[in-house]
DOMINU-433555 format. One record per residue (C-alpha): x, y, z. Coordinates in steps of 0.5 Angstrom, whole numbers, plus 500, padded with zeros to 3 digits. Example, Ala and Ser with C-alpha at 12.3 -4.5 7.8 and 13.67 -1.06 7.14 Angstrom:
BEGIN
525491516/527498514/
//
This chain:
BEGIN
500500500/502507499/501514501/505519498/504525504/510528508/511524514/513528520/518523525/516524532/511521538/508523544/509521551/506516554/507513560/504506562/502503569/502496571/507494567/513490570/517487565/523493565/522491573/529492577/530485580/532489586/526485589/527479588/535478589/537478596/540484600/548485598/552483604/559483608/558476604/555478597/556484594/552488589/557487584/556480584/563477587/564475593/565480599/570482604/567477610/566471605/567464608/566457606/568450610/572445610/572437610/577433610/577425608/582420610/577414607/580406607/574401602/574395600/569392594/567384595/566382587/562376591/557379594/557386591/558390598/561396599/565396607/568402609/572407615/573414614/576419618/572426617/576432618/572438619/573446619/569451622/571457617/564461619/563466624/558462627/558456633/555450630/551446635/551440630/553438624/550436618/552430613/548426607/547419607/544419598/544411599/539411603/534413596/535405597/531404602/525401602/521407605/525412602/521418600/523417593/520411593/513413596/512421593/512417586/506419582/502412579/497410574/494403572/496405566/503405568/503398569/502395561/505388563/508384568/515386567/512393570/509390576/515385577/519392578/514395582/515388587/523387586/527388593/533391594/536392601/539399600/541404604/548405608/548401614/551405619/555400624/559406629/560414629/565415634/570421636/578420634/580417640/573411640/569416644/561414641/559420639/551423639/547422632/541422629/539420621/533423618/531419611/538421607/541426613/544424618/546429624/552429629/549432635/556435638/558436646/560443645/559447639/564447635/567455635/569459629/576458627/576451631/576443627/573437629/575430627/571423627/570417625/564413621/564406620/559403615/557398609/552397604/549393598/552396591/545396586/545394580/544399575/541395570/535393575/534399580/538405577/541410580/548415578/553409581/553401582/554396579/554392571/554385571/556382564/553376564/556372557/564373561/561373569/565380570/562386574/564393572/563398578/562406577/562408585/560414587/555417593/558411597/561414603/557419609/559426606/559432609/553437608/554446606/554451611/555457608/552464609/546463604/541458608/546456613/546448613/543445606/540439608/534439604/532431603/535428597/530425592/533424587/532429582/535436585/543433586/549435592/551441595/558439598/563444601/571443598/577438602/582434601/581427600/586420601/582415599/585407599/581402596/582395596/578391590/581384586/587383585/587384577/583390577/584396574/581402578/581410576/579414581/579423582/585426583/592422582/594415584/600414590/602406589/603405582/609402583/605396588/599396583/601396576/606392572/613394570/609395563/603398565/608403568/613405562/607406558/604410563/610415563/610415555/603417555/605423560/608426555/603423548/599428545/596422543/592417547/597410549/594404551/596402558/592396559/590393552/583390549/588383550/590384556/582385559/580380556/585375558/584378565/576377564/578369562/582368567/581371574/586373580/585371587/587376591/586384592/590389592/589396595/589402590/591410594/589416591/589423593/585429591/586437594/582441593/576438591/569437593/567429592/571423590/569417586/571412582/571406578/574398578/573393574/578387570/574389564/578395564/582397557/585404560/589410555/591417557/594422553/597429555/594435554/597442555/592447559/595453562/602452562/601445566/600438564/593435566/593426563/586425560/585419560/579413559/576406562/572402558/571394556/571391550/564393550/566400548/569398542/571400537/568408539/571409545/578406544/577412538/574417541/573418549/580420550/581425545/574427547/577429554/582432552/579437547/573438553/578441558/582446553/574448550/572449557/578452560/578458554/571459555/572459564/578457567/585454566/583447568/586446576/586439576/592434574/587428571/580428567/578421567/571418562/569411564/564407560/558405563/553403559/546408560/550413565/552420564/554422571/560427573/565427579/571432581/576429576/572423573/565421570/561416568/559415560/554411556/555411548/556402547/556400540/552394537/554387539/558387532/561392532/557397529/554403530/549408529/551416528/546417534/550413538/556416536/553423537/550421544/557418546/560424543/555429547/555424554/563426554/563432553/557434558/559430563/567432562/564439562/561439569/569438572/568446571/559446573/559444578/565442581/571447581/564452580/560449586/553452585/548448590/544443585/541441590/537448590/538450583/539445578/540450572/546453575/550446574/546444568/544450564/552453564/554446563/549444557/551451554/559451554/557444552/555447545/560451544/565446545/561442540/562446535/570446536/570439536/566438528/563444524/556443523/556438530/549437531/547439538/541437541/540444545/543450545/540453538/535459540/530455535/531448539/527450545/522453541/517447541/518447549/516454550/510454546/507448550/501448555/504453561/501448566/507444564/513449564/516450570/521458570/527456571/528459578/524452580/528448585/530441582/525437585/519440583/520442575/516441570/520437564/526437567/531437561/528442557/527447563/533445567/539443561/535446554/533454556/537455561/543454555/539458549/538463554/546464555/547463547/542469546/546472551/552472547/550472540/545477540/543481547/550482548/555480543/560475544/565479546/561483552/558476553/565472553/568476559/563477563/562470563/569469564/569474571/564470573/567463573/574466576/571469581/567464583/572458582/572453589/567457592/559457592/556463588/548463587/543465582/544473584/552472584/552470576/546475575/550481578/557479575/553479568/552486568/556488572/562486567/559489562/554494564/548491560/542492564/539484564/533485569/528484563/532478561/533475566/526476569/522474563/527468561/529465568/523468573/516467568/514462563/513467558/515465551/517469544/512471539/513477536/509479530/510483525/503485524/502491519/508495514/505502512/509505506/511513505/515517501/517524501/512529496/517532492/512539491/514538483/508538479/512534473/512528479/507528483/502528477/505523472/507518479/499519481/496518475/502512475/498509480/491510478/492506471/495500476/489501480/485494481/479495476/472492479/469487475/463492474/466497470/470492466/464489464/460495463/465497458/463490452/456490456/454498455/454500448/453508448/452512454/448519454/454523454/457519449/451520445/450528447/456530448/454537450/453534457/460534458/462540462/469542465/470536469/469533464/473535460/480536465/486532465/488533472/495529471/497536466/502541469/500547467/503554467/501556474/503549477/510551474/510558477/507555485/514550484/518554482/517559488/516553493/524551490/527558491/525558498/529551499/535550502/541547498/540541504/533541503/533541497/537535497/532531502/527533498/530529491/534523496/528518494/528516501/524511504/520511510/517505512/513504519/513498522/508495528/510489532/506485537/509481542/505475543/508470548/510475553/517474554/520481550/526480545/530485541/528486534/531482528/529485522/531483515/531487510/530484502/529491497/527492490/534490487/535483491/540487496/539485504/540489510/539487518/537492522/537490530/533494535/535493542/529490546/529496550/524499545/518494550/520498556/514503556/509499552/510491552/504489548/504493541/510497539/512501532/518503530/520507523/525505518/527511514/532507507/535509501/531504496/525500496/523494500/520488498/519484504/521484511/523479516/523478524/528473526/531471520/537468524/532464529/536467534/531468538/526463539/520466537/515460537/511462531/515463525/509465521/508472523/514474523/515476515/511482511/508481505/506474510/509468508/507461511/513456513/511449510/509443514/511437511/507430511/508423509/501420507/504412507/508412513/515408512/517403518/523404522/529400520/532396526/540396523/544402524/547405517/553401518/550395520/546396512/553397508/555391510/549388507/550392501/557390500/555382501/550384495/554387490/559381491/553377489/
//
């Protein structure tokens, strides 16, 4: 549509009421501290504790029983007495009557078969069996267990700046994971009678205390993971004498534990940029064939970590490579069966070792001297130094690319939580986004490192799309504690990490985004920051407001629906009578006809006037698209009186376009416009979402362009995960669907296994 009239550019003020998506966030953030400042880093009065562990376990291949002592060491670095202390029993989600079992929602409907219900029945005797508490010197000590916390009530209150030492004695049954689930237990490999261990929350942790909620014993349903203060670990661990273990932090015995092979070839891969077999496939499953009698005890130490695990089995192949990081060397290294092979053989080290530079260039320098994947088949799980990683071929061998892209990814994550959450130790408990949203976003990046176009599952501004414009019933906003969100991998893993990626393609901009972020994490390194310390140190870094961000994606369950609802188009009237008559008469003869004037034109052979012409009068007789003398004389006065610069304005041909946009989705986002004019050339043009600010429903805004527009586009990029890409262009224009009228079924054999039938074919 056209309309040649001068448009003046301006508005009138308005101010709304009510409207609160520019809110500050002063309200719901809590009051800056001693502890906390208002910039976002930690204050002059920040502390945290300790807990040291001196732990001696011993894993029975026969029974699959967990036996272990530890000497706990903890220091008060608060200002505060403390009456008793809090530790977490995580086993004890086993327990026959634990609230994870009893909170579970349940239909009929669930039970489809008898393997459902013969699940719903089996037993397993979980749960830590505490067999003594005791001081240093055997002393019994006071405790009390609430479900997955156990309470040491002490004789005095242990004062600030003051230590307490003291012993815990325990055993359990390890679960198998291939029944009962869970981050840690045990895989029983029935062709070859070998068990492979994956262990982790086997030992009575110490729980947070800390300035923010005092003690963090929220009860451990399963969902919302650990919260856990920083130590130094020595950990002894006696398994079967031909097992191979890896385990966090560095091995102290190797010379006792390892063969005179294993140990040069260990060295070598010390200094190899490449991964080098320390325990072949050969030498596993000869061990697997032939099993020693005997134990043998494997020490390793940790300092400065927040949780320790480990893995042991006789299965285990085992290659490690260097890795340059920071000016240090950290070993990558993995453990898997034969089961594992080909792919994990070909990619989990190096998968390691391109994690820990990504990572460290995107946070920090990796502090740790080792980072260790194992193989274990449906586990993703993460500890200081190691992590637990599924990802297994086909029994011949082969594989689909959606199990080497589902191995590739469970490493890279899994790798990736050493810096979220265990050097940047956020409470998972309370705030899962904060462990896997951060990770899940460095986690794209470092895919995109590892192979161009690598086909991330979340991240892309497009890919959460389909989630936000679901029923709100079932969303969740991301600051919802872990236990209790809805769609837990979309909400805690998936908007999150498209929330940092819009940030840093599109709000920000990488650079402001990437050293901000970067201020985050070395501030924040081996301490524990909340929700308000990343907000703050964000815009404090970059001074970019991000309240409105922050609320609209991380407090509301709003999403992006942004339509371009209607374009008007102006161009300036040049006054002269040459060009504005013949454009006006230009326009005329292109006007749509009615149907009843090109019909009358054959049906009505003569009119009255055409019979008569003396009934035509002046009118009829004028051609208003004429320039005529006096028309000439008014111009040329009208252009004696133009400036050089107005005259110039007046013959630019600019072109003025007003845009009007509705936000739909509630959640505002800056303006991404994509340009296309008349000679096929493009133009984007990015407005800050600023331009919400006053009115958060409808805005308009006019675009004043040299050339002639043919179209415009909202979000060409999908950079801002609008939900409906059908309102987003002028003139409109619909994304097709595409549907199979005969529904195809799904092959059962991967590609691979495919091309091998293909070539057997062409050898007939």
């Amino acid at each position: 549509m056209k309309n040649f009239t001068f448009i003046l550019l301006a508005c009138t003020p308005f101010i709304s009421f009510g409207q609160n998506k520019f809110a500050q966030l002063d309200l719901e953030l809590p009051t800056p501290n001693e502890y906390r400042t208002a910039a976002g880093a930690p204050g002059h009065g920040y502390y945290q504790q300790k807990a040291d562990y001196k732990i001696n376990l011993t894993i029975d291949d026969a029974t699959q029983k967990l036996t272990g002592e530890e000497t706990i060491t903890y220091t008060n670095n608060s200002p505060d007495k403390l009456e008793y202390l809090w530790l977490q029993l995580d086993q004890n989600i086993y327990d026959q009557n634990s609230d994870s079992k009893l909170i579970e929602i349940e239909k009929m409907e669930d039970f489809k078969n008898i393997g459902d219900v013969k699940k719903k029945l089996f037993y397993y005797d979980g749960g830590f069996k505490i067999d003594a508490i005791t001081s240093t010197s055997g002393q019994k000590m006071s405790y009390a267990i609430n479900k997955t916390m156990l309470r040491i009530n002490l004789e005095k209150p242990l004062a600030p700046n003051s230590s307490i030492s003291f012993k815990i004695k325990w055993w359990y049954n390890i679960n198998d994971r291939m029944a009962v689930g869970g981050r840690s237990g045990y895989e029983h490999f029935e062709k070859d009678d070998n068990y492979l261990y994956t262990i982790a929350q086997f030992f009575p942790r110490m729980c947070v205390y800390s300035d923010v909620e005092g003690w963090q014993n929220k009860q451990f349903l399963g969902r919302g993971e650990f919260a856990l203060p920083f130590g130094d670990y020595e950990v002894s661990i006696t398994v079967p004498s031909d097992h191979i273990v890896g385990a966090t932090g560095e091995l102290q015995n190797g010379s006792s534990v390892l063969t005179a092979e294993q140990r040069k070839r260990f060295d070598k891969a010390k200094l190899s940029d490449s991964p080098v077999l320390i325990v072949t496939q050969a030498e596993a499953e000869e061990k697997e064939k032939n099993k020693e009698k005997g134990t043998k005890t494997w020490t390793f130490k940790a300092t400065n970590v927040r949780d320790f695990a480990f893995a042991t089995s006789r299965k285990f192949i085992w290659d490690a490579q260097a890795v340059k990081v920071g000016g240090k060397t950290v070993l990558a290294m993995s453990y898997y069966p034969k089961e594992g092979n080909p792919l994990w053989e070909k990619y989990s080290t190096k998968l390691v070792a391109h994690t820990i530079k990504t990572y460290s260039k995107y946070t920090i320098d990796y502090p740790y001297p080792v980072a260790i994947s194992v193989h274990s088949k449906w586990i993703g799980m993460e500890y200081p130094m190691i992590c637990f990683n599924g990802g297994r071929p086909d029994e011949d061998g082969t594989y689909s690319e959606d199990t080497k892209y589902g191995m590739w990814g469970v490493i890279i994550h899994e790798v990736g939580h050493n810096f979220f959450p265990m050097i940047i130790n956020s409470d998972e408990r309370q705030w899962t986004w904060m462990d896997e949203g951060l990770n899940t976003f460095v986690q794209y990046l470092t895919e995109q490192e590892w192979e161009r176009g690598y086909p991330s599952r979340r991240g892309p501004a497009y890919m959460i799309a389909d989630y936000m414009r679901g029923p709100k019933e079932f969303i969740s906003p991301i600051m919802t504690n872990s236990e209790s969100i809805f769609q837990f991998g979309n909400n805690a893993y998936g908007k999150p990490a498209t929330a940092l990626n819009i940030l840093r393609e599109t709000v920000m901009g990488r650079e402001l985004f990437d050293y901000s972020f970067k201020i985050y994490c070395e501030r924040w390194k081996f301490k524990h920051p909340t929700p308000a310390d990343f907000f703050r140190t964000m815009e404090d870094a970059s001074a970019v407001d991000l309240d409105w961000f922050w609320r609209g994606w991380f407090y509301s369950t709003d999403h992006v629906d942004i339509s371009l609802d209607q374009v008007k188009w102006f161009q300036m009237n040049t006054m002269n009578p040459e060009v504005e008559k013949a454009m006006k008469e230009a326009q005329n003869n292109a006007k749509d006809k009615f149907i009843g004037d090109t019909r009358n034109k054959e049906s009505i052979k003569q009119t009255a006037n055409e019979a008569d012409p003396s009934l035509d009068d002046f009118y009829a007789k004028r051609n208003i698209y004429k320039v005529d003398a006096l028309d000439e004389k008014e111009y040329a006065e009208f252009a004696g009186k133009l400036s050089d610069e107005d005259r110039k304005l007046l013959n630019s041909n600019k072109q003025f376009y007003e845009l009007s946009f509705s936000n739909l989705g509630g959640l505002v986002m800056p303006l991404i416009i994509e340009v296309t004019y008349a000679d096929n050339s493009t133009e984007v043009i990015r407005i800050p979402a600023e331009i919400w600010r006053q009115y958060e429903n409808k805005v308009s805004r006019v675009l004043i362009l040299n050339k002639e527009v043919i179209s415009f586009r909202l979000d060409p990029f999908l950079e801002t995960a609008d939900t409906d890409l059908n309102n987003n262009s002028w003139p409109a224009r619909v994304e097709p669907t595409r549907y199979e009228l005969f529904k195809q079924k799904q092959p059962t054999e991967n590609p691979m296994q495919r091309q091998k039938r293909v070539e057997e074919l062409n050898r007939q």
